[in-house]
C-alpha positions as CSV (number, residue, x, y, z in Angstrom):
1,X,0.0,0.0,0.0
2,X,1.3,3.4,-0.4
3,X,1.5,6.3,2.4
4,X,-1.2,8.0,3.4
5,X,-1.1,12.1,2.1
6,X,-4.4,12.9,4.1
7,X,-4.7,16.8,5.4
8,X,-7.4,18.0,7.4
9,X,-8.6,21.3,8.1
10,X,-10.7,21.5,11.2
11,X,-11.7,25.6,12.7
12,X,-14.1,24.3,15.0
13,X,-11.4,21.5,17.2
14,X,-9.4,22.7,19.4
15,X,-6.5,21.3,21.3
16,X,-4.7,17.9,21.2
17,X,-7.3,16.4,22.1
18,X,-10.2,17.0,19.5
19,X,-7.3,16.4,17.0
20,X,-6.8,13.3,18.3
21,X,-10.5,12.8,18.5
22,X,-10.7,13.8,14.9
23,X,-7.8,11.5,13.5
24,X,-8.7,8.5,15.0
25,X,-12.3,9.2,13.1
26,X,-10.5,9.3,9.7
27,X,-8.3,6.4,10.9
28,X,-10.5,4.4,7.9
29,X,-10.1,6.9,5.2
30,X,-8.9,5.2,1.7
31,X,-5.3,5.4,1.4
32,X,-4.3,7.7,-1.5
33,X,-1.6,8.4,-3.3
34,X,1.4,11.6,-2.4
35,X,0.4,13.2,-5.6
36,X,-3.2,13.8,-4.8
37,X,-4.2,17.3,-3.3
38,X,-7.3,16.3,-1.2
39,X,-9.6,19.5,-0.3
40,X,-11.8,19.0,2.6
41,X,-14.3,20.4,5.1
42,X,-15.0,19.1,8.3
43,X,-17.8,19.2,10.6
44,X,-17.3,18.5,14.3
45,X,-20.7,18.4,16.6
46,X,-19.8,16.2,19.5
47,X,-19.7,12.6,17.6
48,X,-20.7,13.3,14.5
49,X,-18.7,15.1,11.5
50,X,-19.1,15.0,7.7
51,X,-16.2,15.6,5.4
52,X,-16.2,16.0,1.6
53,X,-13.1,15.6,-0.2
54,X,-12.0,16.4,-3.7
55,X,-8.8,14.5,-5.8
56,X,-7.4,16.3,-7.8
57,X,-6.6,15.2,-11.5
58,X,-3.4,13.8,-10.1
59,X,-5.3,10.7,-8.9
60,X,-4.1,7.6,-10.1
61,X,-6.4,4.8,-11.8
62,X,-6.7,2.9,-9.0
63,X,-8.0,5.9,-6.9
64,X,-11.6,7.5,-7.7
65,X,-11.4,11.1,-8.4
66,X,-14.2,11.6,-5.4
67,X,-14.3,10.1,-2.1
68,X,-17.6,10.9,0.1
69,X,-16.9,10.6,3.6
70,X,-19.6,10.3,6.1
71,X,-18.5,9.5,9.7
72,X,-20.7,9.1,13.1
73,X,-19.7,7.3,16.3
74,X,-18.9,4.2,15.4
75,X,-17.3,5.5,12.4
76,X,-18.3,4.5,8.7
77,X,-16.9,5.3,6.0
78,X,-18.7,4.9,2.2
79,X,-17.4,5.4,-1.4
80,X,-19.8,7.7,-4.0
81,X,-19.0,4.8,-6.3
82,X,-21.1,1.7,-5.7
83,X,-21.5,-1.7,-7.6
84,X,-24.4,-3.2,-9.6
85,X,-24.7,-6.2,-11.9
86,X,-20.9,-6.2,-11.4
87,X,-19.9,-2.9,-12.5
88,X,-18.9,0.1,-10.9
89,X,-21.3,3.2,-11.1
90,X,-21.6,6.7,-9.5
91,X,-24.1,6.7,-6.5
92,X,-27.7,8.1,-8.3
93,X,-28.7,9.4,-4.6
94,X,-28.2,13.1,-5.7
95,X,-31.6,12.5,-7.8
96,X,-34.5,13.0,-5.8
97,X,-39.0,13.4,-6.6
98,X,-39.0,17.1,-7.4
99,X,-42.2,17.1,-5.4
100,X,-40.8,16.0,-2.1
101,X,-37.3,16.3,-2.6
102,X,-36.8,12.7,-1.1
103,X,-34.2,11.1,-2.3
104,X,-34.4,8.6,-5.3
105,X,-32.8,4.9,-4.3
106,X,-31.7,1.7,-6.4
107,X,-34.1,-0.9,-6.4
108,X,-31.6,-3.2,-4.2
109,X,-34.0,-4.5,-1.4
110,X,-37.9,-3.7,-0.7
111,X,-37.4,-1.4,2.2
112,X,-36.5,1.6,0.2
113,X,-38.8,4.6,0.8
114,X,-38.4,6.1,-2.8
115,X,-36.8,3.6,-5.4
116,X,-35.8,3.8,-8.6
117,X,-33.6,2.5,-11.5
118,X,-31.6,4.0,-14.0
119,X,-33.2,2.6,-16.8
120,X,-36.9,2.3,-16.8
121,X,-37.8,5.2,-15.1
122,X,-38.6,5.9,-11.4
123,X,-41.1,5.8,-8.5
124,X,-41.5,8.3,-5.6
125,X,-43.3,6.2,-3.1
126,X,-43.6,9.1,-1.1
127,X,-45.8,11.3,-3.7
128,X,-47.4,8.1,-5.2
129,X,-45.5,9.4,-8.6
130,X,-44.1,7.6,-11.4
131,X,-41.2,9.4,-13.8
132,X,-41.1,7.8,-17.0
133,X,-37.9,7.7,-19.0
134,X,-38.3,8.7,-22.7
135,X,-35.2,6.4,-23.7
136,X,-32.8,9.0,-24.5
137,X,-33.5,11.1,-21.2
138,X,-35.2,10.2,-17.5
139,X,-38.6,12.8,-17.2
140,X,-38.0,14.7,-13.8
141,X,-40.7,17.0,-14.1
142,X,-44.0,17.4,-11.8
143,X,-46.2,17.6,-14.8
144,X,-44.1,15.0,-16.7
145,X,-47.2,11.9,-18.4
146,X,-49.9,14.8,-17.6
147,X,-52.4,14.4,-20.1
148,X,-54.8,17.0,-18.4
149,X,-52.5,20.0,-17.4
150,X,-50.0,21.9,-19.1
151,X,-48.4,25.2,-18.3
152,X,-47.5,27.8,-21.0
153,X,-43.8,29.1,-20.8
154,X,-42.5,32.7,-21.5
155,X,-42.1,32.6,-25.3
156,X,-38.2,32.9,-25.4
157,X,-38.7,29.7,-23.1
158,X,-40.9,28.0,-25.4
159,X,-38.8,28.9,-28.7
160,X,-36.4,26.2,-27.4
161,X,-38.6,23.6,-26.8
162,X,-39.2,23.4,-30.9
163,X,-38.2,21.2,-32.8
164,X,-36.3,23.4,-35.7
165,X,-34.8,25.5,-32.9
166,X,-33.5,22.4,-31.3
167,X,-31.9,21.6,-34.4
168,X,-30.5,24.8,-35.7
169,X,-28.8,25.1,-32.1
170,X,-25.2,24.1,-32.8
171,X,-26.1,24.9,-36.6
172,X,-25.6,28.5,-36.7
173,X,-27.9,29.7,-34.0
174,X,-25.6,29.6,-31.4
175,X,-22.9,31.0,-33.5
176,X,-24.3,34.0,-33.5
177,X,-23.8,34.8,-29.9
178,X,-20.1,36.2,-30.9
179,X,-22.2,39.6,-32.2
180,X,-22.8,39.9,-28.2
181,X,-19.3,39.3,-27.2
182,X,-19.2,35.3,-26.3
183,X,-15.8,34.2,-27.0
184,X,-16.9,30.8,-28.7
185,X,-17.7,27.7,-26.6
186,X,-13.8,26.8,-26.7
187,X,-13.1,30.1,-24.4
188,X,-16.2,29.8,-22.6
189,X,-15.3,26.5,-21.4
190,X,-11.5,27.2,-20.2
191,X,-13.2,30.2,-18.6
192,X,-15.6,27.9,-16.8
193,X,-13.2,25.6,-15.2
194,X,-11.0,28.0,-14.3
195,X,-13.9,29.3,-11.5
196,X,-15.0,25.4,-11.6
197,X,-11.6,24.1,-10.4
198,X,-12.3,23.1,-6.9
199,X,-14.8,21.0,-7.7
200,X,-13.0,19.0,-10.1
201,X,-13.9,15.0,-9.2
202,X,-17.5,15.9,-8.1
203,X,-20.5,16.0,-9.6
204,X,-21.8,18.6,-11.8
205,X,-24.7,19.8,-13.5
206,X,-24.9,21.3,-17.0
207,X,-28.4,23.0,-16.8
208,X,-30.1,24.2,-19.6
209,X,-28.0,22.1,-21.9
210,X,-29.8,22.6,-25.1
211,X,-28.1,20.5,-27.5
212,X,-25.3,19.6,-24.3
213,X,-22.8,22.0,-26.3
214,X,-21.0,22.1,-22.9
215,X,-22.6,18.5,-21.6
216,X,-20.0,17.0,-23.9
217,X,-17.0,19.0,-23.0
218,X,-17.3,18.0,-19.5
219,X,-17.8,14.6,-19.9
220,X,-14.8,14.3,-22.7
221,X,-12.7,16.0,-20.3
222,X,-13.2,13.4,-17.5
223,X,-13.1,16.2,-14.9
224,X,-16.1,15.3,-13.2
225,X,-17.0,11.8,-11.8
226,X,-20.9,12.0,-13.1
227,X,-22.3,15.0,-15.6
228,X,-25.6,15.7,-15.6
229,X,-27.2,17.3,-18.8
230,X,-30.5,19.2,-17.1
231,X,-33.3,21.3,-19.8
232,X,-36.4,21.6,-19.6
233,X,-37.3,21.0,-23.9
234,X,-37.6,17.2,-24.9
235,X,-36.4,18.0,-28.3
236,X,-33.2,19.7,-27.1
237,X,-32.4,16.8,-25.2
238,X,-33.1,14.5,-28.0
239,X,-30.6,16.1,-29.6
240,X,-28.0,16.1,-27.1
241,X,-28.4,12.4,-27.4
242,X,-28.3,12.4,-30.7
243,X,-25.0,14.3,-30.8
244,X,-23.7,12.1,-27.8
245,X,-24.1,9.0,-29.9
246,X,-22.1,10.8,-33.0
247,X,-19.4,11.4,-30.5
248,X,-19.3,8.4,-28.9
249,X,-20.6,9.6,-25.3
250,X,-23.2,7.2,-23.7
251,X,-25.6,7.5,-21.1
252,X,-23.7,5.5,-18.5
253,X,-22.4,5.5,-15.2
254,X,-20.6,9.1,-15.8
255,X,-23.2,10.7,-17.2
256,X,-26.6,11.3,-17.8
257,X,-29.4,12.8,-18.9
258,X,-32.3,14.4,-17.1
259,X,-35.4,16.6,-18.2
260,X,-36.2,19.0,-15.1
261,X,-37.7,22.0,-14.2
262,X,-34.9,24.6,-13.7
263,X,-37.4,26.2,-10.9
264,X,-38.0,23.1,-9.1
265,X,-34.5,21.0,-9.4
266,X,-35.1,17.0,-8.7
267,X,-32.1,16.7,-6.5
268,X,-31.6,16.2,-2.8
269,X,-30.0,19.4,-0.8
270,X,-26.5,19.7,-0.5
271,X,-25.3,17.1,-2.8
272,X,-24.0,18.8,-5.9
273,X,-20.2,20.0,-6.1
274,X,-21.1,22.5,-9.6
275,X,-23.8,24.0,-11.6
276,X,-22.8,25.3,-15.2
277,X,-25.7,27.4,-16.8
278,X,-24.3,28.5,-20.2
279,X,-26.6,31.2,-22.2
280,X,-29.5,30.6,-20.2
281,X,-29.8,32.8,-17.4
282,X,-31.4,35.2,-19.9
283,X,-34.1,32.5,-20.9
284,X,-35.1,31.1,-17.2
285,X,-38.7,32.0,-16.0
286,X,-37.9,33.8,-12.8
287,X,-34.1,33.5,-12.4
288,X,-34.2,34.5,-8.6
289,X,-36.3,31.2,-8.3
290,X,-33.8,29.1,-10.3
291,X,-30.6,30.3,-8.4
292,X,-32.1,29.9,-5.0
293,X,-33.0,26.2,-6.5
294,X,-28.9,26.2,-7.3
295,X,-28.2,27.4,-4.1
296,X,-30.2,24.8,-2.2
297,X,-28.7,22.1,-4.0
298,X,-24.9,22.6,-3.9
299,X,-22.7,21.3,-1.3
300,X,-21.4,24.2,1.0
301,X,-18.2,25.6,-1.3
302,X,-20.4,24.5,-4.1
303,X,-19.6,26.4,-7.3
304,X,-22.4,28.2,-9.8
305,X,-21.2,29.0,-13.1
306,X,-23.0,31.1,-15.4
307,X,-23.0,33.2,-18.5
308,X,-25.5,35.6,-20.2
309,X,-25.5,39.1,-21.6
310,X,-25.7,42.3,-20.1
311,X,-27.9,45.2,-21.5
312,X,-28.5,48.9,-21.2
313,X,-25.7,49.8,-18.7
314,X,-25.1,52.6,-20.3
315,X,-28.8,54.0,-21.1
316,X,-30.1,56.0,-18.8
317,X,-32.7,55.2,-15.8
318,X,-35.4,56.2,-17.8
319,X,-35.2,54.3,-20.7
320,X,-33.7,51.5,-18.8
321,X,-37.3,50.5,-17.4
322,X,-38.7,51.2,-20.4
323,X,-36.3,48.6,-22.5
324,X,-37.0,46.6,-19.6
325,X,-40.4,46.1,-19.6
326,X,-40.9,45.9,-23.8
327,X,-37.3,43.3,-23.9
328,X,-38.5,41.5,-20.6
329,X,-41.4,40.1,-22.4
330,X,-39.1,37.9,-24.8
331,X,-36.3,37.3,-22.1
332,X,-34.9,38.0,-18.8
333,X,-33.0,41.2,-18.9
334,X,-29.8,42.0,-17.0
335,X,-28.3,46.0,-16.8
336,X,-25.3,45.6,-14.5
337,X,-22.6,43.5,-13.1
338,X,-24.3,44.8,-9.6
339,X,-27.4,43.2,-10.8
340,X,-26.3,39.7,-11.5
341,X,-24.1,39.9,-7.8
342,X,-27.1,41.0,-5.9
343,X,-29.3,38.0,-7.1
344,X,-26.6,35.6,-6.4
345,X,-26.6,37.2,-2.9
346,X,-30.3,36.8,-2.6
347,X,-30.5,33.9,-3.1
348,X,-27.6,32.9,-0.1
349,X,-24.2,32.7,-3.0
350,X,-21.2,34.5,-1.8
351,X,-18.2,35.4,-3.6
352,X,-19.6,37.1,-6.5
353,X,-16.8,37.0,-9.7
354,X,-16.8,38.0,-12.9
355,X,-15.8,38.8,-16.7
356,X,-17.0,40.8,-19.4
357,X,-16.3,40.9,-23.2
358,X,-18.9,43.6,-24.5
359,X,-22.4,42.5,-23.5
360,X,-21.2,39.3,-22.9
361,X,-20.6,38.6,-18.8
362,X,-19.5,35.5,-17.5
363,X,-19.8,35.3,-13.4
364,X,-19.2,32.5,-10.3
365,X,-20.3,32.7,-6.8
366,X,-20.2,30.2,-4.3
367,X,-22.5,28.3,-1.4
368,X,-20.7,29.2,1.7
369,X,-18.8,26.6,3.8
């Protein structure tokens, strides 16, 4: 075996004693390599702690680029990589009923309160709620086989959810976003990790995918132990899959895909490690809704990474409202850098960052520890 290269950073013990205390609680802890940076946070109330670690790219083979550890008195320790049918796959108990929020379980044994599988769909016993999966995606809306209901959506919400604009995405559509100042999806993803960086070896979700133009990148870079590829429009998902399958990237145990209301997120609290919303900010409902839905499911130092376009900083007051209200009928609108850090505050982000290229505005805050 080799040696151990385990840090620990612990504000709330004090003395030899609650270091000793804490040590012979992570006595278990995996053995990793001298090359692996391990970031952690650690929790001490009386006899019970939690501690989340990230690896580093550094991590060998042999060594899962995330390690979960969750430790009570007597102390247990459990990988976020489990087995079934033989074959090692990334824990699915971030997905959860976005009704009740409980959390969605393998079908392993019958005394699971919500169950589910990967393939085939899934069943909140809680709500009494079955979520179909369309084959190339798993339906994680409320309203998702509702034959009676249906909700209109703003119309720059509901362009997306055609067909032709599904298609036309990646096909000059998006493209076109360099007459606002977006540096090209190339850019925009080295920018992106750069703010995304601490969360490398987690899990992360791509919301509001569209045709997973940055899905893709994250799961060919390997950065992330599962991707999740989030919208809200069928036929953008359908062709995210479609453009999976020419690039040779399967729904497996790395990533997947998932059809969700961006408002009302079907994953348990304080599980995610990243949220990447490219271009969409500007097309979400009510994005004070969405981000507080961001913030509630990232871990604590969880990262949220977005990018939209900024308009009218320049115009005065008076005409400001008045753009706003005719624009704000087709899609969000956004005037200032201030505006964009004070919803992220809102909505309980800290550490408000950003960069601007003309109208274009990339920014990252973060859940506090």
């Amino acid at each position: 075996m080799v040696e151990a290269a385990v840090i620990v950073m612990c504000c709330a013990a004090r003395g030899k004693g609650a270091m000793a205390a804490t040590a012979a609680a992570v006595g278990q802890l995996r053995i990793l390599p001298d090359s692996c940076r391990l970031f952690s946070l650690l929790r001490l109330s009386q006899r019970r702690f939690e501690a989340r670690a990230w690896l580093s790219r550094a991590a060998t083979p042999h060594h899962p680029l995330a390690v979960l550890v969750r430790a009570s008195a007597p102390t247990s320790v459990e990988s976020s990589n489990l087995k079934l049918n033989g074959k090692t796959k990334p824990s699915m108990d971030v997905l959860a009923c976005p009704i009740c929020y409980s959390c969605f379980e393998r079908k392993e044994n019958g005394d699971s309160n919500v169950v589910s599988s990967s393939r085939g769909g899934a069943y909140c016993v809680n709500c009494r709620k079955a979520y179909s999966d369309k084959e190339a995606f798993l339906d994680l809306t409320v309203i998702n086989d509702s034959n009676e209901f249906s909700e209109s959506q703003p119309l720059f919400s509901e362009i997306f959810q055609s067909r032709l604009v599904s298609f036309l995405y990646e096909r000059g559509w998006r493209q076109n976003f360099v007459w606002g100042g977006f540096p090209g999806p190339n850019k925009e993803f080295e920018m992106a990790k750069e703010y995304l960086q601490p969360t490398f070896g987690g899990v992360i979700i791509d919301a509001s995918c569209a045709s997973g133009l940055f899905s893709r990148r994250f799961a060919k870079s390997r950065l992330y132990s599962l991707v999740v590829a989030l919208d809200y429009s069928e036929n953008m998902l359908r062709q995210c899959d479609e453009f999976n399958k020419q690039e040779g990237i399967l729904a497996d145990e790395s990533f997947i895909l998932v059809r969700a209301d961006i408002s009302r997120l079907p994953f348990v609290t304080n599980t995610i490690d990243a949220v990447h919303a490219g271009a969409a900010l500007h097309s979400w409902p009510s994005p004070s809704i969405a981000v507080a839905e961001i913030s509630r499911v990232l871990r604590p130092g969880g990262v949220f990474v977005a990018s939209t376009f900024i308009l009218g900083e320049s115009i005065p007051p008076q005409a400001n409202s008045l753009l706003r209200q005719n624009v704000g009928r087709f899609f969000q609108y956004f005037s200032s850098e201030r505006e964009l850090e004070g919803l992220c505050r809102a909505c309980g982000l800290v550490g408000f960052t950003c960069q601007r290229r003309g109208t274009f505005i990339m920014i990252s805050a973060t859940k506090p520890l």
